[in-house]
GUZA-549779 format. One record per residue (C-alpha): x, y, z; residue number from 1. Coordinates in Angstrom, 3 decimals. Each point is the difference from the previous one (the first is absolute). Last residue first. Layout:
<nodes>
<u: X v: Y w: Z n: NUM>;
...
</nodes>
This chain:
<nodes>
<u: 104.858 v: -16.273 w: 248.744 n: 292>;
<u: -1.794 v: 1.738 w: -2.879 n: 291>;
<u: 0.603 v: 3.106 w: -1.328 n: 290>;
<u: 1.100 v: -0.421 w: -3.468 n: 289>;
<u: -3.378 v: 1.002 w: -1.981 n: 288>;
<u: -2.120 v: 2.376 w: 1.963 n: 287>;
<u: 2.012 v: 3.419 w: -0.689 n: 286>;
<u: -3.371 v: 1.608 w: -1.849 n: 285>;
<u: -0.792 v: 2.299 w: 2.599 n: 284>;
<u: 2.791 v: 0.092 w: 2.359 n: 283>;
<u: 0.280 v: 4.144 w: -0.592 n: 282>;
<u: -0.662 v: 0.631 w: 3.823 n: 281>;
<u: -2.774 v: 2.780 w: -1.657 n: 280>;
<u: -1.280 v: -2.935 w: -2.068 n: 279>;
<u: -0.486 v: -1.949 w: 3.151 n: 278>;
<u: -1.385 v: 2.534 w: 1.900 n: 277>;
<u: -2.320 v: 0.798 w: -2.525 n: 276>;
<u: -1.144 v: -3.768 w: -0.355 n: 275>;
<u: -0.389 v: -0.219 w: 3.699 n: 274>;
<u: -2.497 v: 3.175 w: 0.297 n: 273>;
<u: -2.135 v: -1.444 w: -3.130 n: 272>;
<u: -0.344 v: -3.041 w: 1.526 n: 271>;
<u: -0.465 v: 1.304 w: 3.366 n: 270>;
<u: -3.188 v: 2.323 w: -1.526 n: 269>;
<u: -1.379 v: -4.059 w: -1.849 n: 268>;
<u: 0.016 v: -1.245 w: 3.555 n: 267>;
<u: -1.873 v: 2.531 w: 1.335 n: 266>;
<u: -2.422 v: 0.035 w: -3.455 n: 265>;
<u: -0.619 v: -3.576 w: 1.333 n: 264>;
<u: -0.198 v: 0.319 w: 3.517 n: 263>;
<u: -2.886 v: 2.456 w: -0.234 n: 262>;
<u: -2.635 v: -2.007 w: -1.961 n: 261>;
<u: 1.665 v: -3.138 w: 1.342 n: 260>;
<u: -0.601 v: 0.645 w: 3.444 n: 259>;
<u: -3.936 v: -0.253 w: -0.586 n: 258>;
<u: -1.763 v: 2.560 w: 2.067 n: 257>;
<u: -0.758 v: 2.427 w: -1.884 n: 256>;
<u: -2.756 v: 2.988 w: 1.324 n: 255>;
<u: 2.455 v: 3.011 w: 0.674 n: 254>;
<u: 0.601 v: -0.350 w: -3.837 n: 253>;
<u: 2.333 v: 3.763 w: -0.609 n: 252>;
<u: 1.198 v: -0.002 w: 3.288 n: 251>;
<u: 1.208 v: -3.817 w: 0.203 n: 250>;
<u: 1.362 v: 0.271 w: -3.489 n: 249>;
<u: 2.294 v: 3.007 w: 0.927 n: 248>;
<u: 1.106 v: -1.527 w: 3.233 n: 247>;
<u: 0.994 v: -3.494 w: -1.767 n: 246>;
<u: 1.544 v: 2.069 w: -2.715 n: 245>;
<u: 1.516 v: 1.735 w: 2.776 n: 244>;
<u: 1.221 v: -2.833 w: 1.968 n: 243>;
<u: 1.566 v: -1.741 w: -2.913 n: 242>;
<u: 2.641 v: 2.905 w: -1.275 n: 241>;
<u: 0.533 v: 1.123 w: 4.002 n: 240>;
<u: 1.240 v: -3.716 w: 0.644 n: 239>;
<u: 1.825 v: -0.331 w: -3.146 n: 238>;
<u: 1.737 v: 3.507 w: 0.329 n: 237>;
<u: 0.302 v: -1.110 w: 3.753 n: 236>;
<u: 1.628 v: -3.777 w: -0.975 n: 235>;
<u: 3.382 v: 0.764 w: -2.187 n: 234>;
<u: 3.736 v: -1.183 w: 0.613 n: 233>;
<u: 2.604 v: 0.014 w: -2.510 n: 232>;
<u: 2.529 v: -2.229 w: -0.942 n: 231>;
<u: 2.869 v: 0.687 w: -2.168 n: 230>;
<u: 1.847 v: 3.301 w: 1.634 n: 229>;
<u: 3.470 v: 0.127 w: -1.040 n: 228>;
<u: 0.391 v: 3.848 w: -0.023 n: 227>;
<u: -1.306 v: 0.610 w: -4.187 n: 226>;
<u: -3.325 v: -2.033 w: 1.867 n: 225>;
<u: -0.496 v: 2.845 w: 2.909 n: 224>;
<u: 0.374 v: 2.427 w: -2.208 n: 223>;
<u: -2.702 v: -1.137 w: -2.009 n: 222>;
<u: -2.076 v: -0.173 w: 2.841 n: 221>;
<u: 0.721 v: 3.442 w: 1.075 n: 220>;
<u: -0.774 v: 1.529 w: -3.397 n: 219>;
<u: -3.393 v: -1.683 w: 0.445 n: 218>;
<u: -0.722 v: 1.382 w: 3.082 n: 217>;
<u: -0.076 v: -2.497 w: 2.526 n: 216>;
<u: -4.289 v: 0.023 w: 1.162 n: 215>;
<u: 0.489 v: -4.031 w: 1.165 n: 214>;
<u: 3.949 v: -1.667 w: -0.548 n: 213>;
<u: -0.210 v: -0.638 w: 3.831 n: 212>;
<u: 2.787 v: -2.377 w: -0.326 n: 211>;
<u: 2.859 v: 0.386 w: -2.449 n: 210>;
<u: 1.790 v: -3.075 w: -0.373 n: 209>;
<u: 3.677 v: 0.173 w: -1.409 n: 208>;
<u: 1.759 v: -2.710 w: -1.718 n: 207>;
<u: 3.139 v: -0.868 w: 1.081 n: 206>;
<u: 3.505 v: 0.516 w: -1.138 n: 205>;
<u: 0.661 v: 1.026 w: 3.487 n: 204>;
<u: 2.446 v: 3.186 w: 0.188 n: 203>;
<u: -1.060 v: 1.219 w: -3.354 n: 202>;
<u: -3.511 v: -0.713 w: 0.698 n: 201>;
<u: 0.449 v: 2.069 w: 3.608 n: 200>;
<u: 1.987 v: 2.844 w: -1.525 n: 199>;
<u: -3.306 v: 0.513 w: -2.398 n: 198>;
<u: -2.490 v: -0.065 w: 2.697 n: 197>;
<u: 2.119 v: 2.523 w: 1.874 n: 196>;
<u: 0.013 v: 2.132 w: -2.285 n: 195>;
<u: -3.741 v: -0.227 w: -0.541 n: 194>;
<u: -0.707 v: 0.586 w: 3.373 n: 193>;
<u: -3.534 v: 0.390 w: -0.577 n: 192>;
<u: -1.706 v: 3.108 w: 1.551 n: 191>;
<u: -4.211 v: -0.508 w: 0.007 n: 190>;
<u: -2.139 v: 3.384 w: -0.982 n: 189>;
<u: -2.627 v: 0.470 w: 2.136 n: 188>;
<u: -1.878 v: -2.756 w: 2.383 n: 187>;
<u: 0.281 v: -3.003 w: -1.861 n: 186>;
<u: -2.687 v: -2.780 w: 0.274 n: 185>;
<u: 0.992 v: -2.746 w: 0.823 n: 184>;
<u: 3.474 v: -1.850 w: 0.880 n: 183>;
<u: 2.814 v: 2.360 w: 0.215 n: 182>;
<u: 2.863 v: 0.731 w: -2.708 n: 181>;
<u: 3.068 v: 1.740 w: 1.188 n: 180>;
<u: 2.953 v: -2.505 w: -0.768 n: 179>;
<u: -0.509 v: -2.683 w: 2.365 n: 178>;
<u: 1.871 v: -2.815 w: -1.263 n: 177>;
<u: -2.189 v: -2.707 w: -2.289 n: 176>;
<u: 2.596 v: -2.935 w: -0.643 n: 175>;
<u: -0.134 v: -2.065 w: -3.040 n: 174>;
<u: 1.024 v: -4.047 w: -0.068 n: 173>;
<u: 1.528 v: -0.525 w: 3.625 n: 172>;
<u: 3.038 v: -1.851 w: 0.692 n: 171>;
<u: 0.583 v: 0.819 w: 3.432 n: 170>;
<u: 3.426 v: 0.840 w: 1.242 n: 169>;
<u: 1.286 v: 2.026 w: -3.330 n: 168>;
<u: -3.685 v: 1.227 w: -0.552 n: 167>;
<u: -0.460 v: 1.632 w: 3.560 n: 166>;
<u: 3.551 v: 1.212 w: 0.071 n: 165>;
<u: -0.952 v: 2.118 w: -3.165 n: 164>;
<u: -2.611 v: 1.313 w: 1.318 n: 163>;
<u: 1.474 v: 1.242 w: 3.512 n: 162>;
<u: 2.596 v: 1.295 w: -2.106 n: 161>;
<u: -2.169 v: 2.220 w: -1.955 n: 160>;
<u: -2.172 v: 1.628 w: 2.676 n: 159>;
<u: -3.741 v: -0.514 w: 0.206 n: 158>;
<u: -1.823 v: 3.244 w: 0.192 n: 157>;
<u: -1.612 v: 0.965 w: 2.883 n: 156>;
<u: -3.751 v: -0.536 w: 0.495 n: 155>;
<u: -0.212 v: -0.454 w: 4.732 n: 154>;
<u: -0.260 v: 4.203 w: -0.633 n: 153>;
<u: -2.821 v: -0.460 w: -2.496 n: 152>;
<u: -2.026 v: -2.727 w: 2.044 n: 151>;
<u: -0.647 v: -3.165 w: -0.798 n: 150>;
<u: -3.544 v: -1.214 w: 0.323 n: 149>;
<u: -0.481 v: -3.620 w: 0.617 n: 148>;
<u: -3.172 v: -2.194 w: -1.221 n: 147>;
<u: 0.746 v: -0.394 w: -2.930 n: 146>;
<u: 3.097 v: 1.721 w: -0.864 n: 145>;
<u: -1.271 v: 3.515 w: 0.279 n: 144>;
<u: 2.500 v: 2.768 w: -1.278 n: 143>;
<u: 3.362 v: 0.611 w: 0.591 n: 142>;
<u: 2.273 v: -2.359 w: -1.394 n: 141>;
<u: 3.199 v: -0.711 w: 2.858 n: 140>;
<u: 2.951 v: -1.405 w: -1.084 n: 139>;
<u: 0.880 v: -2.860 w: -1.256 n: 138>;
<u: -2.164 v: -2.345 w: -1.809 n: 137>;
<u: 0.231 v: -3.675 w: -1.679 n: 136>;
<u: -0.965 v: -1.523 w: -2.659 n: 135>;
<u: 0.116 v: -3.895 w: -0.664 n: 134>;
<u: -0.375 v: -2.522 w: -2.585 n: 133>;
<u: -1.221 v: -3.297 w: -0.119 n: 132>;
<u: 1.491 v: -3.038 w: -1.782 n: 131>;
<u: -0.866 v: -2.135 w: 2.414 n: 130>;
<u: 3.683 v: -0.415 w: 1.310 n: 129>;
<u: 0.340 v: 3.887 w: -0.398 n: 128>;
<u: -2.691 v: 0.456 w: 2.866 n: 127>;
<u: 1.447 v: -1.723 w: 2.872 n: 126>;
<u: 3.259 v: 1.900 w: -0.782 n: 125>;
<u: -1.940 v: 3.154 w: -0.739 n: 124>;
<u: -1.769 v: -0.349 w: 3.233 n: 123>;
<u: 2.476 v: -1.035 w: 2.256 n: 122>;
<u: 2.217 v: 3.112 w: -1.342 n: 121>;
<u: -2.643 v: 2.781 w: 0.418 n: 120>;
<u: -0.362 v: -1.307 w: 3.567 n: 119>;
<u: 4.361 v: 0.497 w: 0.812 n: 118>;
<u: -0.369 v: 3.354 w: -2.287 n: 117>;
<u: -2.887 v: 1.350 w: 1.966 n: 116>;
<u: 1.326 v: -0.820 w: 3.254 n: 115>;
<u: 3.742 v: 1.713 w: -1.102 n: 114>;
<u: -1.970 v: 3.096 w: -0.914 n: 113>;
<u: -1.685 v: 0.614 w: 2.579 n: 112>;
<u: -3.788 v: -0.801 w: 0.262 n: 111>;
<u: -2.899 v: 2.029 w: -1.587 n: 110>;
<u: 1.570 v: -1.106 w: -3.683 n: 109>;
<u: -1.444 v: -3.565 w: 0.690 n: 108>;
<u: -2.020 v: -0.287 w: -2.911 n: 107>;
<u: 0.731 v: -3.762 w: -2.014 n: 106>;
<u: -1.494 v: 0.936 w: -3.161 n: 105>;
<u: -1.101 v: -3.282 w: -1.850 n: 104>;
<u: -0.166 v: -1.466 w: -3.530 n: 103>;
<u: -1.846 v: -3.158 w: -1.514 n: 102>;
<u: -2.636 v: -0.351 w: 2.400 n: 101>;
<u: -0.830 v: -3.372 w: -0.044 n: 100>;
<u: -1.845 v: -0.662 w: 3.538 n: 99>;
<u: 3.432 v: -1.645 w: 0.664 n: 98>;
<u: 1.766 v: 3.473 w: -0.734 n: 97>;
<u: -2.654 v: 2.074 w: 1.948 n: 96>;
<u: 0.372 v: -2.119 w: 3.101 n: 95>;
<u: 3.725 v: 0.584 w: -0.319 n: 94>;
<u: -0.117 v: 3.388 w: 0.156 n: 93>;
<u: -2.586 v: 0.294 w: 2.444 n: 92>;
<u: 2.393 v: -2.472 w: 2.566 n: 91>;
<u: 3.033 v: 2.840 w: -1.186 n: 90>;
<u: -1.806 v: 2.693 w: 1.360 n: 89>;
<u: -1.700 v: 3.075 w: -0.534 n: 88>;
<u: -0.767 v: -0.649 w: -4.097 n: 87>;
<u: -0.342 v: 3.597 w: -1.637 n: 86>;
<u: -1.328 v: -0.892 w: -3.509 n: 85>;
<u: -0.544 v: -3.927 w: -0.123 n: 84>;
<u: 0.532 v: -0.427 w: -4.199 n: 83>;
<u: -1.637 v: -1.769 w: -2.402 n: 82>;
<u: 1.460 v: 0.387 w: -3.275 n: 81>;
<u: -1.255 v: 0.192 w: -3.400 n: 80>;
<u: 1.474 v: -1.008 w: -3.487 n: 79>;
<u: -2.130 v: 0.486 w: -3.124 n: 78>;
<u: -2.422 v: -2.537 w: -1.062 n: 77>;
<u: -3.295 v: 0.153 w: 1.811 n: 76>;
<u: -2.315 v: -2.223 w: -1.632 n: 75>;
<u: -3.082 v: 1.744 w: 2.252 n: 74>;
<u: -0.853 v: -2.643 w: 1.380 n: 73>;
<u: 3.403 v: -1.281 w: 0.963 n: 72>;
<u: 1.408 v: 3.119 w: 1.506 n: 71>;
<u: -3.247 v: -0.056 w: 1.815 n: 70>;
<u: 0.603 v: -2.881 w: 1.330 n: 69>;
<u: 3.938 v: 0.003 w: 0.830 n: 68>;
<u: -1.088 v: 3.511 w: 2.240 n: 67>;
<u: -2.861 v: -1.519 w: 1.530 n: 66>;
<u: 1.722 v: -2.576 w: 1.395 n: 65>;
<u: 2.782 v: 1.657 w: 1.103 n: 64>;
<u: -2.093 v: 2.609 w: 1.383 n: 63>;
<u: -1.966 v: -2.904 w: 1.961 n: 62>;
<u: 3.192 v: -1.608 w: 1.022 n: 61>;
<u: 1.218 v: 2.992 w: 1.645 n: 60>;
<u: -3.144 v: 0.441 w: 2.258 n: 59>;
<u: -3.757 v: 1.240 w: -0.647 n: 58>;
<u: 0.351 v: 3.009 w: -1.559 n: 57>;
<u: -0.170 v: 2.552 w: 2.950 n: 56>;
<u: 2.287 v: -2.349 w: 1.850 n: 55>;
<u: 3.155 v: 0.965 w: -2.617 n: 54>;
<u: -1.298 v: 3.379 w: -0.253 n: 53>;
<u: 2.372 v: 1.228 w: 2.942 n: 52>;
<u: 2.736 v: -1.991 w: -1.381 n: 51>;
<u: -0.070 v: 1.774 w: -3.135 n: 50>;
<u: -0.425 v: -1.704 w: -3.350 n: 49>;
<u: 1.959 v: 1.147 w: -3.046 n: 48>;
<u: -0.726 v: -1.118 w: -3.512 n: 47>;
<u: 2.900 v: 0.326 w: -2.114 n: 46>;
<u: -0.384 v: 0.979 w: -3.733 n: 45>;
<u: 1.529 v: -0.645 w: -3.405 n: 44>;
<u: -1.270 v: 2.224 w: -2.759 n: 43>;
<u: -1.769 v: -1.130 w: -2.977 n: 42>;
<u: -2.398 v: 3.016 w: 0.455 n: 41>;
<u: -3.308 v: -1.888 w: -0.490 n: 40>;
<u: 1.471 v: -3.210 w: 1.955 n: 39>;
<u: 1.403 v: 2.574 w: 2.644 n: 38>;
<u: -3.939 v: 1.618 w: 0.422 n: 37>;
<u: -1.622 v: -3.390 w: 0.567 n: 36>;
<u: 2.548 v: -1.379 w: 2.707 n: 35>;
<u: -0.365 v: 3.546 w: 1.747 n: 34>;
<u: -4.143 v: -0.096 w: -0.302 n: 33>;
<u: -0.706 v: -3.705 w: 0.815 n: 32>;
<u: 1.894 v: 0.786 w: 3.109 n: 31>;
<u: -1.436 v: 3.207 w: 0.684 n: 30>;
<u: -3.472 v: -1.835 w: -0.298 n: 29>;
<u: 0.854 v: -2.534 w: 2.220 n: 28>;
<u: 1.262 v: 2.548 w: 2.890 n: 27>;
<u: 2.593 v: 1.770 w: 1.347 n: 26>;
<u: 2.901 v: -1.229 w: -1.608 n: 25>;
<u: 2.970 v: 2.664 w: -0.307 n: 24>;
<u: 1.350 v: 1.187 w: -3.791 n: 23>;
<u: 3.739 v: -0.602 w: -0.625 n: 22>;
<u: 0.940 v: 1.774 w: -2.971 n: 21>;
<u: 3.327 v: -0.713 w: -2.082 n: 20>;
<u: 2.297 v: 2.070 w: -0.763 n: 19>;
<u: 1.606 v: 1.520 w: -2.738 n: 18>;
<u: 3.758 v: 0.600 w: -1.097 n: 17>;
<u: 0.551 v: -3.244 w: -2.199 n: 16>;
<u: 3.339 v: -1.296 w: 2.612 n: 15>;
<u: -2.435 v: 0.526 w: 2.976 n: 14>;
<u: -2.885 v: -1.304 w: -1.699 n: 13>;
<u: 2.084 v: -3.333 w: -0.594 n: 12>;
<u: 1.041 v: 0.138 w: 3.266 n: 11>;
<u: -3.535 v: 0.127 w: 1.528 n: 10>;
<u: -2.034 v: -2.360 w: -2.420 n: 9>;
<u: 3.104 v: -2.615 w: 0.863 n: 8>;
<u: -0.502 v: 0.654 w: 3.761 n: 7>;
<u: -3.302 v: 0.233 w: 0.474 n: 6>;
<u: -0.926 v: -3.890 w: 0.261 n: 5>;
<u: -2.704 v: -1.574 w: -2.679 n: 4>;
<u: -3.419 v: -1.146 w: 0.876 n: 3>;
<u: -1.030 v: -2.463 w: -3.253 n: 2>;
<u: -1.154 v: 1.033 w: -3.271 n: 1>;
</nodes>
């Protein structure tokens, strides 16, 4: 099957009550891993690349291309998306669109308000010719992006009105507003405005992206989806899944040195950490009808 945009996936998951993961790129084998795990589960899935990983593996065009090929060798048939998670700038953006990305975040949630709407609306209107759909972010998500750490008192929730300007004068498919999540690992228990995640779909008629979806709760997650999240973010709990096998192997056979003897049983622990995140976002099976 070819790359498909997020926004059809997206609304329809919004109007079934699930989501749908987006697991980052870091490598070929997490690649091969994602695409394989979705075709097992049936699920739609978007594969998210972030900009600092972008050089790491060898350009756009290279994930691109390695993306389509490996959907082709392994006769994937259930609809992915390649996404740019946390594009700077419009000139990434567009980079990533004519490299074939098939969705984009535009991130310019840093800036004020009326800067992030004016970028946030060249790049959906650039985008939406091609077919390509766009999230944006307000607010603040504490965390690492990258290669930026946002701290908790720069982490304040995005406010409703601000949202729902962003979508009248931009365009956007899904919107991910600061809500209380951070990017890696969480340090005690996280506080999602779920409240105001709910007055925010009812304001927008959007669907929701949750990022830093790692080490949620369960209960939290599902939350999250009965408030009009559909897309969810997860990398650490893939990261931490495929390091440790590769950490555990290592200890136990301090004499390999073929990659594959520890890459392998890496790739098959993401595998297993995708499908349960998939089944927990209750897209498993939803495939069929997502296209577009």
């Amino acid at each position: 099957m070819a790359l498909v945009s997020m926004k059809d996936m997206l609304q329809t998951a919004l109007e079934g009550k699930y989501a749908v993961g987006q697991f980052n790129l870091n490598n070929l084998e997490f690649t091969q891993a994602i695409l394989q795990a979705a075709q097992l589960e049936q699920a739609p899935v978007i594969l998210g690349v972030s900009e600092a990983y972008i050089p790491y593996m060898g350009g756009l065009p290279c994930i691109a291309g390695m993306v389509k090929a490996l959907i082709e060798h392994y006769g994937i048939t259930v609809p992915v998306a390649l996404h740019l998670d946390h594009g700077s700038s419009y000139e990434v953006c567009i980079k990533a669109i004519h490299a074939g990305f098939t969705s984009v975040m535009i991130d310019a949630s840093h800036h004020s308000l009326q800067h992030n709407i004016e970028v946030t609306r060249q790049v959906t209107q650039a985008a939406h010719v091609l077919g390509v759909s766009v999230e944006s972010e307000l607010g603040r998500i504490t965390g690492r992006e990258d290669d930026l750490v946002v701290d908790d008192a720069d982490g304040m929730y995005a406010v409703a009105e601000d949202c729902m300007k962003m979508v009248q004068e931009t365009g956007i498919d899904c919107l991910a507003p600061a809500l209380g999540s951070v990017h890696g690992p969480y340090r005690g228990q996280p506080k999602l405005g779920f409240d105001r995640m709910a007055e925010i779909r009812d304001l927008t008629g959007l669907p929701l992206v949750l990022h830093g979806g790692s080490g949620l709760p369960d209960d939290e997650i599902r939350q999250a989806i009965a408030c009009g999240t559909a897309k969810i973010n997860v990398n650490t709990d893939n990261q931490i899944a495929c390091t440790a096998t590769i950490r555990t192997f290592l200890n136990d056979h301090p004499d390999a040195y073929d990659p594959r003897n520890y890459l392998i049983p890496a790739r098959e622990a993401i595998i297993a950490s995708v499908r349960s995140k998939i089944q927990l976002f209750g897209s498993s099976g939803k495939a069929g009808g997502n296209v577009g």
